[in-house]
N, CA, C and O atoms as a CHARMM CRD file, in Angstrom:
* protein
*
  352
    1    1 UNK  N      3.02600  11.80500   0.92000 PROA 1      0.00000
    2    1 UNK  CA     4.20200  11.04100   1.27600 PROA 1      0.00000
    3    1 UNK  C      5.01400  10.77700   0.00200 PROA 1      0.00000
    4    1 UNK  O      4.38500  10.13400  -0.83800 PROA 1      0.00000
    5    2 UNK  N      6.37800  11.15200  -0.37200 PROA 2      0.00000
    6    2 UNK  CA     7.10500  10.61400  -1.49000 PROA 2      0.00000
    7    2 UNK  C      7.65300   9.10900  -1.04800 PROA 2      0.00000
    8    2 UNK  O      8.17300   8.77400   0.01600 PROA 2      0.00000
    9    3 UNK  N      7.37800   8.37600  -2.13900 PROA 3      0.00000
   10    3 UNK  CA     7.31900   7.27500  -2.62500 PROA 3      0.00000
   11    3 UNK  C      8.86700   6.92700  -3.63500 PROA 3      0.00000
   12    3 UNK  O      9.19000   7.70900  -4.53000 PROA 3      0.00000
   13    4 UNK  N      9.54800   5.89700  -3.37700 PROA 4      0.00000
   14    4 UNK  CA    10.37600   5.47300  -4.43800 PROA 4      0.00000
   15    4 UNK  C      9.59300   4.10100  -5.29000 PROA 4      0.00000
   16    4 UNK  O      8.96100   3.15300  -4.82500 PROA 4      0.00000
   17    5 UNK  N      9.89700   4.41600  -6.54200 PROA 5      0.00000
   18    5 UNK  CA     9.88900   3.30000  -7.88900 PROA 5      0.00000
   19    5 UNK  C     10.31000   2.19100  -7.28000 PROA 5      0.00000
   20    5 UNK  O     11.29300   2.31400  -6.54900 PROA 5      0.00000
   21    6 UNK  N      9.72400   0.93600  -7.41300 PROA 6      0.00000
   22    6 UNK  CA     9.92400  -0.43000  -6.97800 PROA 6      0.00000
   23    6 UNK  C     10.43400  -0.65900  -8.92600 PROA 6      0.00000
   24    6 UNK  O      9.74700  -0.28100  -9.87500 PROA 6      0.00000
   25    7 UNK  N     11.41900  -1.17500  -8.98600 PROA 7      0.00000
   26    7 UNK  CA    11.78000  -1.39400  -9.91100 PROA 7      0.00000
   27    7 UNK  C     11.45000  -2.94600 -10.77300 PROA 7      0.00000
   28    7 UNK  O     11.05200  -3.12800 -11.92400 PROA 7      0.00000
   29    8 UNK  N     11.84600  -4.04900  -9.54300 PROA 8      0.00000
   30    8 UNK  CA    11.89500  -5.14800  -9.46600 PROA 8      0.00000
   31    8 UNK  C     10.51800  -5.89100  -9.01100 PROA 8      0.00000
   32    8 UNK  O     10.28800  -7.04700  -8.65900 PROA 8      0.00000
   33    9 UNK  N      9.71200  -4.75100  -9.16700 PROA 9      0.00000
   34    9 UNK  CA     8.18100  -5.27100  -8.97200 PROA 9      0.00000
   35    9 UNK  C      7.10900  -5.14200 -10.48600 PROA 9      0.00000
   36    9 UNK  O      7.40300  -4.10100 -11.07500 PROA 9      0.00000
   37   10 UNK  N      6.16300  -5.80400 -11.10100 PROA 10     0.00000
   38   10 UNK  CA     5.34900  -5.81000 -11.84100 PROA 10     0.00000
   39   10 UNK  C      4.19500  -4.98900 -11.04900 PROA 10     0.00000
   40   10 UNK  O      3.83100  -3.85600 -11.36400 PROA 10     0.00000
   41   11 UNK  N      3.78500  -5.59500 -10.19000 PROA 11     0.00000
   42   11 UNK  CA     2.57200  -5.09700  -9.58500 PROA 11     0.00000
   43   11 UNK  C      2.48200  -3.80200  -8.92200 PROA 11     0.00000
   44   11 UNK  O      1.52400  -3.03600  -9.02900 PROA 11     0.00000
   45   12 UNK  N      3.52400  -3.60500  -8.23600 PROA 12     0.00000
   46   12 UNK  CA     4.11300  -2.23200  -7.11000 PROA 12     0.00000
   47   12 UNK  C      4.74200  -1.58700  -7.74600 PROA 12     0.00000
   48   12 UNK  O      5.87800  -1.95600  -8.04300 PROA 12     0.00000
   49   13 UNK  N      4.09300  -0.06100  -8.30700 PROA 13     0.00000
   50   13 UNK  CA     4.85600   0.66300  -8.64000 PROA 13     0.00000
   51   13 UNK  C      5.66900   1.28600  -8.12600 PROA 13     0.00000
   52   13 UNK  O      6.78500   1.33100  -8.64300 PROA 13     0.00000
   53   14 UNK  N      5.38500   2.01400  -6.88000 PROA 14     0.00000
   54   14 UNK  CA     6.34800   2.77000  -5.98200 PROA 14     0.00000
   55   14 UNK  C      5.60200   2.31600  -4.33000 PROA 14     0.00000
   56   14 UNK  O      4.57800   1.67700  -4.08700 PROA 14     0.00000
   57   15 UNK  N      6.58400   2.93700  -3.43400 PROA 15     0.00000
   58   15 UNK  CA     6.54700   2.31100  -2.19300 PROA 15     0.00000
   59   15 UNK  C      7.00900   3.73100  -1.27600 PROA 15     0.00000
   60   15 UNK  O      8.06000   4.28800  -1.59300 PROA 15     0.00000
   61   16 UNK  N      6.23800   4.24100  -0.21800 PROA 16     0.00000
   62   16 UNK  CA     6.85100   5.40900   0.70700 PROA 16     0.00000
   63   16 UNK  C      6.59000   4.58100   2.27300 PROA 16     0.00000
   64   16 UNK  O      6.08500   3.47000   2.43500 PROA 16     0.00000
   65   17 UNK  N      7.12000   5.53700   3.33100 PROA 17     0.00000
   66   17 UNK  CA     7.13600   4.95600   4.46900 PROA 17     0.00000
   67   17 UNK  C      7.65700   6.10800   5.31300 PROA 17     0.00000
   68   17 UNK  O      8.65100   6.83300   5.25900 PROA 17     0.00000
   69   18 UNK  N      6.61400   5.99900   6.10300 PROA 18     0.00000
   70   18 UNK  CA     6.92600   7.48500   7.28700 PROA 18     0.00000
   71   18 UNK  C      7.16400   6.35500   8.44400 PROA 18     0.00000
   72   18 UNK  O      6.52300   5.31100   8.56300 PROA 18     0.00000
   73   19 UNK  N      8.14700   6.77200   9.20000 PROA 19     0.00000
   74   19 UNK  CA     8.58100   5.40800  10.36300 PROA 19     0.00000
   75   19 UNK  C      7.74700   6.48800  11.47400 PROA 19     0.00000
   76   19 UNK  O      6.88500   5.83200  12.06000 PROA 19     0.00000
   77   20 UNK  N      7.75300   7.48800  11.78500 PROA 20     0.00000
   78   20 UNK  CA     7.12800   8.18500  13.22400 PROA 20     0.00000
   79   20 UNK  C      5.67500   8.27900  12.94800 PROA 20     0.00000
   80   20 UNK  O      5.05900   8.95300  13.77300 PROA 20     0.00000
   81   21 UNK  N      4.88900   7.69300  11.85100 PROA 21     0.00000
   82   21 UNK  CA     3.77400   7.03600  11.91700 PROA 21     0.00000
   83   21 UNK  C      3.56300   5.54300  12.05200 PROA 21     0.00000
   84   21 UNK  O      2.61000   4.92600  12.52900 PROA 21     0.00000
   85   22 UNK  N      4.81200   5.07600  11.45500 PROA 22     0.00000
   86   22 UNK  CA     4.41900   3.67500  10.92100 PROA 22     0.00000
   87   22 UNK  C      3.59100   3.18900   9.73800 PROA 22     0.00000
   88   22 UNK  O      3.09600   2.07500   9.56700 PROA 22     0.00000
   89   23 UNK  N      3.53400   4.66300   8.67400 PROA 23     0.00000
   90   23 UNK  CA     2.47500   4.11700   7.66700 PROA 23     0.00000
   91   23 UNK  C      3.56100   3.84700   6.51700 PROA 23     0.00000
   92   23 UNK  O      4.64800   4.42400   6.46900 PROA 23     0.00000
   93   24 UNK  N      3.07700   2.81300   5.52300 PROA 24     0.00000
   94   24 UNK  CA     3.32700   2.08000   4.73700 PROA 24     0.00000
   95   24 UNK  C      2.19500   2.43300   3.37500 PROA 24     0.00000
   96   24 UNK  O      1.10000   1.89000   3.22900 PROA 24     0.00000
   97   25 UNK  N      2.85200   3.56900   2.38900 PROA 25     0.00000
   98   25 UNK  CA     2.25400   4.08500   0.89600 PROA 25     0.00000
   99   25 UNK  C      2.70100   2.88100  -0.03300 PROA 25     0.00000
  100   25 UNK  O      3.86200   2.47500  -0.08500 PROA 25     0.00000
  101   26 UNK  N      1.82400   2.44800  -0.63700 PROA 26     0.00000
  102   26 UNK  CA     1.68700   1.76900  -1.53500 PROA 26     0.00000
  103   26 UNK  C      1.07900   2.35100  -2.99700 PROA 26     0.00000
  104   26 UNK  O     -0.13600   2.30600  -3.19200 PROA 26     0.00000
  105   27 UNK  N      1.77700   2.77100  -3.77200 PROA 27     0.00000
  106   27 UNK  CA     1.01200   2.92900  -5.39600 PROA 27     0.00000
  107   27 UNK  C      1.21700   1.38500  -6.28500 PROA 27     0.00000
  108   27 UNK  O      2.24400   0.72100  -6.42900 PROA 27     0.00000
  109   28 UNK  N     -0.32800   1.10500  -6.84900 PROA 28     0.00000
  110   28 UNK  CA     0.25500   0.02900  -7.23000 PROA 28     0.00000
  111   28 UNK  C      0.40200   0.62700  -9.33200 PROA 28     0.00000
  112   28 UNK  O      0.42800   1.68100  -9.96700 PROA 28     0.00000
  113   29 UNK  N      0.44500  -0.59700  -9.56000 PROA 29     0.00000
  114   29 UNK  CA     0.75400  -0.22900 -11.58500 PROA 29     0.00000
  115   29 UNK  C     -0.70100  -0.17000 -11.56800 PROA 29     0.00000
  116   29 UNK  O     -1.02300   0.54100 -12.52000 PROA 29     0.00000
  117   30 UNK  N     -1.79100  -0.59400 -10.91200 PROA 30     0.00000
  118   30 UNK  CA    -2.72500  -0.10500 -11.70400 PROA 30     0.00000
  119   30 UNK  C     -3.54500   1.11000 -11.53900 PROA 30     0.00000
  120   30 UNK  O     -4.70400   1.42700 -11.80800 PROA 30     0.00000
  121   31 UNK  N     -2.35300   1.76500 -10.91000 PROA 31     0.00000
  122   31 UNK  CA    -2.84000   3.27400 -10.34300 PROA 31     0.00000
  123   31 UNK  C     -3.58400   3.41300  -8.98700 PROA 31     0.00000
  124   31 UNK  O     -3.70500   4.55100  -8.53400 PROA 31     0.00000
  125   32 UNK  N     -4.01600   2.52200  -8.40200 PROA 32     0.00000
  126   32 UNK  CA    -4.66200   2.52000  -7.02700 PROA 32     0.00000
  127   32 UNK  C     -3.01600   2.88600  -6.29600 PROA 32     0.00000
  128   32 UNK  O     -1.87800   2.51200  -6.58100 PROA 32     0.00000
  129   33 UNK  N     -3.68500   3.96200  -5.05000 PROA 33     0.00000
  130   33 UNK  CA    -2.60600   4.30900  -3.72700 PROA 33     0.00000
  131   33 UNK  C     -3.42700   3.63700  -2.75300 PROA 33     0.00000
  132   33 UNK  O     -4.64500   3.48000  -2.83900 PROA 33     0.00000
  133   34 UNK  N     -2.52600   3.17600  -1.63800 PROA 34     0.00000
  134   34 UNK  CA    -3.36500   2.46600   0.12900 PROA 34     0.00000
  135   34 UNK  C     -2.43500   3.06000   0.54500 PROA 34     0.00000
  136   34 UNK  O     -1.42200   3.31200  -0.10600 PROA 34     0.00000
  137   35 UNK  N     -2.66200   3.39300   1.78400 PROA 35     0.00000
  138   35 UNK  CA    -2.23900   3.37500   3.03000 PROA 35     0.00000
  139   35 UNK  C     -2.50700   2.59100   3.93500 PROA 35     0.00000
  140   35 UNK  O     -3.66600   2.24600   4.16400 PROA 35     0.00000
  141   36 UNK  N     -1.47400   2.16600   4.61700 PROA 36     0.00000
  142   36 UNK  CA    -1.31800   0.89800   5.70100 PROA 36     0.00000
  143   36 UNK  C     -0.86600   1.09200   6.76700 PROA 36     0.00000
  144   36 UNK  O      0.32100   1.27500   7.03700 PROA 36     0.00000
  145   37 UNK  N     -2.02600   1.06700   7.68500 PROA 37     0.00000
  146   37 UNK  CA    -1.23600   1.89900   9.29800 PROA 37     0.00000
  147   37 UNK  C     -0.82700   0.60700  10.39200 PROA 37     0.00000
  148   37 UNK  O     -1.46300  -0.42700  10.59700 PROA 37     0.00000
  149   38 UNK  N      0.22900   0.97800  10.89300 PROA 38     0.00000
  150   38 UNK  CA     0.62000   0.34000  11.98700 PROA 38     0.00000
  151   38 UNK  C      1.64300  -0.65100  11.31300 PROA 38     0.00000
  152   38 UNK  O      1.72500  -1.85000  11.58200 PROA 38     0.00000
  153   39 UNK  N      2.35300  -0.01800  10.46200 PROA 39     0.00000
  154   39 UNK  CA     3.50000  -1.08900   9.80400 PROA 39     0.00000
  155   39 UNK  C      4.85600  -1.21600  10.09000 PROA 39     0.00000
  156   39 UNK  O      5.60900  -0.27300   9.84700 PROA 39     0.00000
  157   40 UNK  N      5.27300  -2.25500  10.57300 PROA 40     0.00000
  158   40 UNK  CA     6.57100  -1.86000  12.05200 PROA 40     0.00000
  159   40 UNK  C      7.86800  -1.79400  10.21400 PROA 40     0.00000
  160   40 UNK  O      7.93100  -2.35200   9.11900 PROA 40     0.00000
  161   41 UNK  N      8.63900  -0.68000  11.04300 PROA 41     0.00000
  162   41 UNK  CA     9.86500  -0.50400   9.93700 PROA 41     0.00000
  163   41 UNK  C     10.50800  -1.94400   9.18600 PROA 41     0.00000
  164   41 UNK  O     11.12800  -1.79900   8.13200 PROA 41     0.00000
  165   42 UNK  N     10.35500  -3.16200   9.70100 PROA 42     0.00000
  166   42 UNK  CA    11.38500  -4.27300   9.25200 PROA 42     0.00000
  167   42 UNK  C     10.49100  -4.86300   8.28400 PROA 42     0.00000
  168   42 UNK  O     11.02700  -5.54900   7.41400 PROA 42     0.00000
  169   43 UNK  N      8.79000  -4.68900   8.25200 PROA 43     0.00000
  170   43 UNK  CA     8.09600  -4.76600   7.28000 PROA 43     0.00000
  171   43 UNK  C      8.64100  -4.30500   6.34500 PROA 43     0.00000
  172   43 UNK  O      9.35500  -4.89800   5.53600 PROA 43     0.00000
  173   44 UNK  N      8.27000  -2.88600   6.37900 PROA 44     0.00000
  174   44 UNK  CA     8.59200  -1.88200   4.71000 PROA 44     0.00000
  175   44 UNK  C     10.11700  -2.43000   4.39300 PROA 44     0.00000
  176   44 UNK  O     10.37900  -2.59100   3.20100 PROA 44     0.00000
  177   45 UNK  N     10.98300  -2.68300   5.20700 PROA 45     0.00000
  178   45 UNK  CA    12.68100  -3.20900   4.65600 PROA 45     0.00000
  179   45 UNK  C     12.84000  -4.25200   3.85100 PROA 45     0.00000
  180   45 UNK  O     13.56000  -4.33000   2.85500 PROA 45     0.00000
  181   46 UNK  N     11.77600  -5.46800   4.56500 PROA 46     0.00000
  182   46 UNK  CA    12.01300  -6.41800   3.36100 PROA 46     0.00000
  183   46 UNK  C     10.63700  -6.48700   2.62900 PROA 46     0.00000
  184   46 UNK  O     10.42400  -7.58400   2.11300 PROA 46     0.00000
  185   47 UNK  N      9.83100  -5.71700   2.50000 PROA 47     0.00000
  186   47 UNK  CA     9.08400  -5.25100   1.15200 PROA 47     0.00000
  187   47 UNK  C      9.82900  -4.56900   0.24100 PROA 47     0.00000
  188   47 UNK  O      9.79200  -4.86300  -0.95400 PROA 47     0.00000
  189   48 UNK  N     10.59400  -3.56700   0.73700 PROA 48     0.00000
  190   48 UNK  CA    11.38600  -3.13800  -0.85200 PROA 48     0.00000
  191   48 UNK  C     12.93600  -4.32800  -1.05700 PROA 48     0.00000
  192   48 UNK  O     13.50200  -4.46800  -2.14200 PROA 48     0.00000
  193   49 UNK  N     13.22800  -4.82000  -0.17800 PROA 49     0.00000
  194   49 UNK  CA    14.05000  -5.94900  -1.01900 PROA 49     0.00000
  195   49 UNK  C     13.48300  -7.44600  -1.27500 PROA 49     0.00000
  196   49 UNK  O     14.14400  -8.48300  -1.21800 PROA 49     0.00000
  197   50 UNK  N     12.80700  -7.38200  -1.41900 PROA 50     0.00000
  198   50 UNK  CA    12.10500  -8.75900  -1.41400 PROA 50     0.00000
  199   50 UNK  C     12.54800  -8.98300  -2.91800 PROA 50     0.00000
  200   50 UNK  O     12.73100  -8.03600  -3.68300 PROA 50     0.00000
  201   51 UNK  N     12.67300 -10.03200  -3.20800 PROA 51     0.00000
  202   51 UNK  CA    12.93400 -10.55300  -4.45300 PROA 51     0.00000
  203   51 UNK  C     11.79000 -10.68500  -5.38800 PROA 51     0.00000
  204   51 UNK  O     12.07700 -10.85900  -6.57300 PROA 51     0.00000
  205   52 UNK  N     10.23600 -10.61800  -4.96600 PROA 52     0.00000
  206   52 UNK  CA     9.06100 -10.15000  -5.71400 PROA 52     0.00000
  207   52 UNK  C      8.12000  -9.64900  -4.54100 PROA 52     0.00000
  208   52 UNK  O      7.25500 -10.35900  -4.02700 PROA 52     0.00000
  209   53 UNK  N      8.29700  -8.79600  -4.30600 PROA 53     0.00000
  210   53 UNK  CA     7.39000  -7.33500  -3.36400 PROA 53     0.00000
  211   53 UNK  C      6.12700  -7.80800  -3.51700 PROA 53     0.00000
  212   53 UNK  O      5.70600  -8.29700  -2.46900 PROA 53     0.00000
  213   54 UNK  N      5.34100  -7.85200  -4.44900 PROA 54     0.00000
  214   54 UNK  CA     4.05000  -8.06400  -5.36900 PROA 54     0.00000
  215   54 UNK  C      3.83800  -9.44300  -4.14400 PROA 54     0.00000
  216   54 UNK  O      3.33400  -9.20200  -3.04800 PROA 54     0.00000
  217   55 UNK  N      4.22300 -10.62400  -4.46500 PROA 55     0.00000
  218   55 UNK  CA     4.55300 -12.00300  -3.72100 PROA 55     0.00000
  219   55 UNK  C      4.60700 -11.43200  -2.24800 PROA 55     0.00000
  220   55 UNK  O      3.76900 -11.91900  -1.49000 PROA 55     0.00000
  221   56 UNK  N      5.60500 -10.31200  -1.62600 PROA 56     0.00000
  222   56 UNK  CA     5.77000 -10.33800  -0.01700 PROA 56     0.00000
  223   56 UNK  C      4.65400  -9.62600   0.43800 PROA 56     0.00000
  224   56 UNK  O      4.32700  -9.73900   1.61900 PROA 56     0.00000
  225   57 UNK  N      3.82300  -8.68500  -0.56300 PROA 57     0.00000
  226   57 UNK  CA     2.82900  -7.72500  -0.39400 PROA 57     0.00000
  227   57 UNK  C      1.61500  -8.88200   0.28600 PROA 57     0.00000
  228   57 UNK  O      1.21100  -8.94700   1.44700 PROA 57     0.00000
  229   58 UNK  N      1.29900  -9.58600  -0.71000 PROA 58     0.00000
  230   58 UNK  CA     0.33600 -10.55300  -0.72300 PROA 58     0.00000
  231   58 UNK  C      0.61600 -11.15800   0.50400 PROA 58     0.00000
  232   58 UNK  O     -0.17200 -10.73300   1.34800 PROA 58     0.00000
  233   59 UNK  N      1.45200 -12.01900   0.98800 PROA 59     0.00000
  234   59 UNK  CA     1.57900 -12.36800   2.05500 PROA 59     0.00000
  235   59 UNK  C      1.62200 -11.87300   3.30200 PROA 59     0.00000
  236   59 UNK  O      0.96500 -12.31300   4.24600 PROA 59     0.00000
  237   60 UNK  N      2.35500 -10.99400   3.33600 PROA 60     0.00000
  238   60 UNK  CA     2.98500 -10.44400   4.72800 PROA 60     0.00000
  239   60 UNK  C      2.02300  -8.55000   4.69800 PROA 60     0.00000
  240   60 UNK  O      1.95900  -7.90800   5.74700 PROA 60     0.00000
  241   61 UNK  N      1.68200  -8.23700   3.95800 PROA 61     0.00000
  242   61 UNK  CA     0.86300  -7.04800   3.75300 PROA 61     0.00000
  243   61 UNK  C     -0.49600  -6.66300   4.14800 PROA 61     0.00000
  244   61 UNK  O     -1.07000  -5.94100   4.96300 PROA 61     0.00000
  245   62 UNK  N     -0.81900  -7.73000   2.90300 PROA 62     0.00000
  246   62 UNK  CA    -2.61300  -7.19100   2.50600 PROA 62     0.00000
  247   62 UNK  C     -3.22400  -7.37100   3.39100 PROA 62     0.00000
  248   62 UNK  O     -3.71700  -6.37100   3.91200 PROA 62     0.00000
  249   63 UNK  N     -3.49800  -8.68300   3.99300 PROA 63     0.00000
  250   63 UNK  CA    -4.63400  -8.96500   4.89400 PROA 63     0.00000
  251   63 UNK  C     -4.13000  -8.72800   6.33200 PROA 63     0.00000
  252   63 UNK  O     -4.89900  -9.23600   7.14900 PROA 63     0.00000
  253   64 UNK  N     -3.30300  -8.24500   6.76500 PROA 64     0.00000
  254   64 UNK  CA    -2.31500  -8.09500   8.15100 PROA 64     0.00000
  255   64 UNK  C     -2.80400  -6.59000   8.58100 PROA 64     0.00000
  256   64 UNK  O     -2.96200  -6.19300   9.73500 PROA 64     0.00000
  257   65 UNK  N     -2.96300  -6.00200   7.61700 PROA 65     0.00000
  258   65 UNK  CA    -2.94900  -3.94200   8.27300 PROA 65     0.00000
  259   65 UNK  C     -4.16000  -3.59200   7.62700 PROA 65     0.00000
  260   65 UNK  O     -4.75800  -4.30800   6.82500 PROA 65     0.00000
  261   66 UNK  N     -4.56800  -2.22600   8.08600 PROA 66     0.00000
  262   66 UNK  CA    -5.80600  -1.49500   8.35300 PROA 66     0.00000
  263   66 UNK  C     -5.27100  -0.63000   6.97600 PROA 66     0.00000
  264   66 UNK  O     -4.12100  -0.23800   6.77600 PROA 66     0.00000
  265   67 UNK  N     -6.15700  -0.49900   6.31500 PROA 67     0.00000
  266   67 UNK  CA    -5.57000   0.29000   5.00800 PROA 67     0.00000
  267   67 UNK  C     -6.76100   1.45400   4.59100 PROA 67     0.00000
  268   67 UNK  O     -7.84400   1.41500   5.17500 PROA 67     0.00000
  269   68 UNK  N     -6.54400   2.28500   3.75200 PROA 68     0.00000
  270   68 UNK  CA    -7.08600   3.15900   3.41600 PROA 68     0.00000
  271   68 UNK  C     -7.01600   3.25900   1.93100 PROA 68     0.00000
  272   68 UNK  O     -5.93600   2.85900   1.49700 PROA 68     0.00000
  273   69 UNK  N     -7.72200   3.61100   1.17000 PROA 69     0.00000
  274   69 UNK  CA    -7.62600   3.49900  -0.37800 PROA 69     0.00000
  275   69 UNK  C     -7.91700   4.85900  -0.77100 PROA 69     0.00000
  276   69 UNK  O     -9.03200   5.38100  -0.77900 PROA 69     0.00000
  277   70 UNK  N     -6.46000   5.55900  -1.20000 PROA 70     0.00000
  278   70 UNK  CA    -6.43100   6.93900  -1.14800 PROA 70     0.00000
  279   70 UNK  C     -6.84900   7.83000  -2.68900 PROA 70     0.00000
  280   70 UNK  O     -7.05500   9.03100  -2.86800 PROA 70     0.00000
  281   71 UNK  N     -6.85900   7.02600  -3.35300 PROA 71     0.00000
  282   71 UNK  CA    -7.73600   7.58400  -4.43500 PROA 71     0.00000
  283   71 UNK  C     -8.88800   6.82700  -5.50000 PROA 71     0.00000
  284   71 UNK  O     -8.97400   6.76200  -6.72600 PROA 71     0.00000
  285   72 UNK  N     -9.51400   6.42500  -4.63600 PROA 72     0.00000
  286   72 UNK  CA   -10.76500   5.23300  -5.52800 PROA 72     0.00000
  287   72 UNK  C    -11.72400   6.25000  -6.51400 PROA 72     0.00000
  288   72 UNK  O    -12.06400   7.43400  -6.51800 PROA 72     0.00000
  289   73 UNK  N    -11.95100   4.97700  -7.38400 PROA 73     0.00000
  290   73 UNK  CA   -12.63500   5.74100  -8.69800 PROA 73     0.00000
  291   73 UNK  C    -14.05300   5.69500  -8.20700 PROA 73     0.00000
  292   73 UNK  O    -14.47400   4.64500  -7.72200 PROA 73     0.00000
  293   74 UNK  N    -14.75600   6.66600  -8.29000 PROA 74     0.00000
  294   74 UNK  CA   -16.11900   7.42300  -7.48300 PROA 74     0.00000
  295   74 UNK  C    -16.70400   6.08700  -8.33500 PROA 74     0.00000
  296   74 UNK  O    -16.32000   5.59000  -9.39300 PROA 74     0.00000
  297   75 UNK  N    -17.93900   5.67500  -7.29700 PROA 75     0.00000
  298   75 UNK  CA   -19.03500   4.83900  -7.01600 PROA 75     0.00000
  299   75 UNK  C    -19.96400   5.48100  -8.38000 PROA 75     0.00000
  300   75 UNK  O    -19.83900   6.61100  -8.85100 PROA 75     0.00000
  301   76 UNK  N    -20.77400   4.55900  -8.77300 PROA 76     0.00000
  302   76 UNK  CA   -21.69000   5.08200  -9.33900 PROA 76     0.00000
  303   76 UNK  C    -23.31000   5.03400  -8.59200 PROA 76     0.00000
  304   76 UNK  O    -23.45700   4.08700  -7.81900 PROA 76     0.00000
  305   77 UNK  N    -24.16200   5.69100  -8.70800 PROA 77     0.00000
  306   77 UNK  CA   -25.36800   6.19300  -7.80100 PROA 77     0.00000
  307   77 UNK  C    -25.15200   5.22100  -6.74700 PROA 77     0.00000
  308   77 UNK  O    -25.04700   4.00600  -6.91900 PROA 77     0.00000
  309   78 UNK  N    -25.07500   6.00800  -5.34600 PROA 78     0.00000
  310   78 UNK  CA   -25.49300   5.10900  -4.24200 PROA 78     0.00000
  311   78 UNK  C    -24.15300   4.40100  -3.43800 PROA 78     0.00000
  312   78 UNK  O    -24.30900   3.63000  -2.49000 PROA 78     0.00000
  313   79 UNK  N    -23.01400   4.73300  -3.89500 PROA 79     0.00000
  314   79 UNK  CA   -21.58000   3.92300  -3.61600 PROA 79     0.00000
  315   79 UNK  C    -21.18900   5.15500  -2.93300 PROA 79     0.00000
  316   79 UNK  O    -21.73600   6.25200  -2.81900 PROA 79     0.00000
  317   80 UNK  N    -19.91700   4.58800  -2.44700 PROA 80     0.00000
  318   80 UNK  CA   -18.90700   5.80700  -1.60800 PROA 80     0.00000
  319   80 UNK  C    -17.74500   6.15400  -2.26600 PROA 80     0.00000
  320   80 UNK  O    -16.74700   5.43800  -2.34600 PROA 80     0.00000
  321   81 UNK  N    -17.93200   7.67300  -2.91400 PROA 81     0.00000
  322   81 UNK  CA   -16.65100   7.80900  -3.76900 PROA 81     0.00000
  323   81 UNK  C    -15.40200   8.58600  -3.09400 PROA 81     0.00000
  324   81 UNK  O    -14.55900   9.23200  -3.71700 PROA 81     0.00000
  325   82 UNK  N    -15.44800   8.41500  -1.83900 PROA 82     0.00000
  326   82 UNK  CA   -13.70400   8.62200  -1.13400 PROA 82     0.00000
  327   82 UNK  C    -13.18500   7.78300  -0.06300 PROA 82     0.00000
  328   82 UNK  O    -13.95600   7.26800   0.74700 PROA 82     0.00000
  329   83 UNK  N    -12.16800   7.64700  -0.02000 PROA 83     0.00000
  330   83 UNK  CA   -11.75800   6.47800   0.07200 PROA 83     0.00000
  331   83 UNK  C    -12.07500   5.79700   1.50100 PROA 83     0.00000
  332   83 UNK  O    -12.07200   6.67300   2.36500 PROA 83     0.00000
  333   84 UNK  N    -12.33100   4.59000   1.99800 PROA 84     0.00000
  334   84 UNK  CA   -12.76500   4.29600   3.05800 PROA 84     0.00000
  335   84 UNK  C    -11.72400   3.41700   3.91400 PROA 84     0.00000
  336   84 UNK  O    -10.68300   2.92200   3.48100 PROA 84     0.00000
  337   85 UNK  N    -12.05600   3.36000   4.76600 PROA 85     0.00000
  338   85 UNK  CA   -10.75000   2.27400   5.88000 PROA 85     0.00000
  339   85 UNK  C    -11.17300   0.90000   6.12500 PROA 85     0.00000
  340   85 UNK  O    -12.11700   0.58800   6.85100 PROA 85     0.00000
  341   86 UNK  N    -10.47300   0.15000   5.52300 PROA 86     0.00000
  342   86 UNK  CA   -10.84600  -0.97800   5.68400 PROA 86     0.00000
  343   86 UNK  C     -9.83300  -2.09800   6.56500 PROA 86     0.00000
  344   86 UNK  O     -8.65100  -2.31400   6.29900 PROA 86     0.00000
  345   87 UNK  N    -10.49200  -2.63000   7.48800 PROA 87     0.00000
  346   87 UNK  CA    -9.58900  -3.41400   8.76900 PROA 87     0.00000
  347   87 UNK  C     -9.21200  -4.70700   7.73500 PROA 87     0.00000
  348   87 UNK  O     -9.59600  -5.03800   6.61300 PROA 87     0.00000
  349   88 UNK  N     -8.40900  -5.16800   8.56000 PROA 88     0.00000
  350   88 UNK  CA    -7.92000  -6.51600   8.48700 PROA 88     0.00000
  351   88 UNK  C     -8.73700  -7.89200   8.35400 PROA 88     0.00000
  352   88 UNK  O     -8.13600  -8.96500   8.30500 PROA 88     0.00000
């Protein structure tokens, strides 16, 4: 999914959004990507204008949608090193 640069964010580096899925790409600055399914379009609208994204993420984001963590740094012995789905 291409992603635009959140400019006005510290935490959120870039931000994509497929509307005929409803998924919601998240890269953050510290290099972690999620995916967030079932994210109605007026979400992702005022996530990229939000006056701190990072702040609307936290609130209105994280704990609300089913996410996927699309490139996690491999487990060491015994962990799961691709990425898993984690509910709400």
């Amino acid at each position: 999914m291409e992603r635009t640069a959140l400019e006005t964010s510290g935490n959120i580096a870039s931000v994509g959004y497929d509307a005929a899925s409803q998924t919601l790409e998240i890269e953050f600055s510290s290099g972690g990507i999620y995916s967030y399914a079932a994210v109605p379009p007026e979400i992702h609208d005022k996530l990229i204008h939000a006056d701190s994204p990072g702040r609307y993420f936290a609130v209105y984001i994280r704990s609300c949608y089913e996410y996927t963590h699309l490139n996690p740094k491999p487990k060491k012995e015994g962990g799961h090193a691709e990425g898993s789905v984690q509910s709400k």
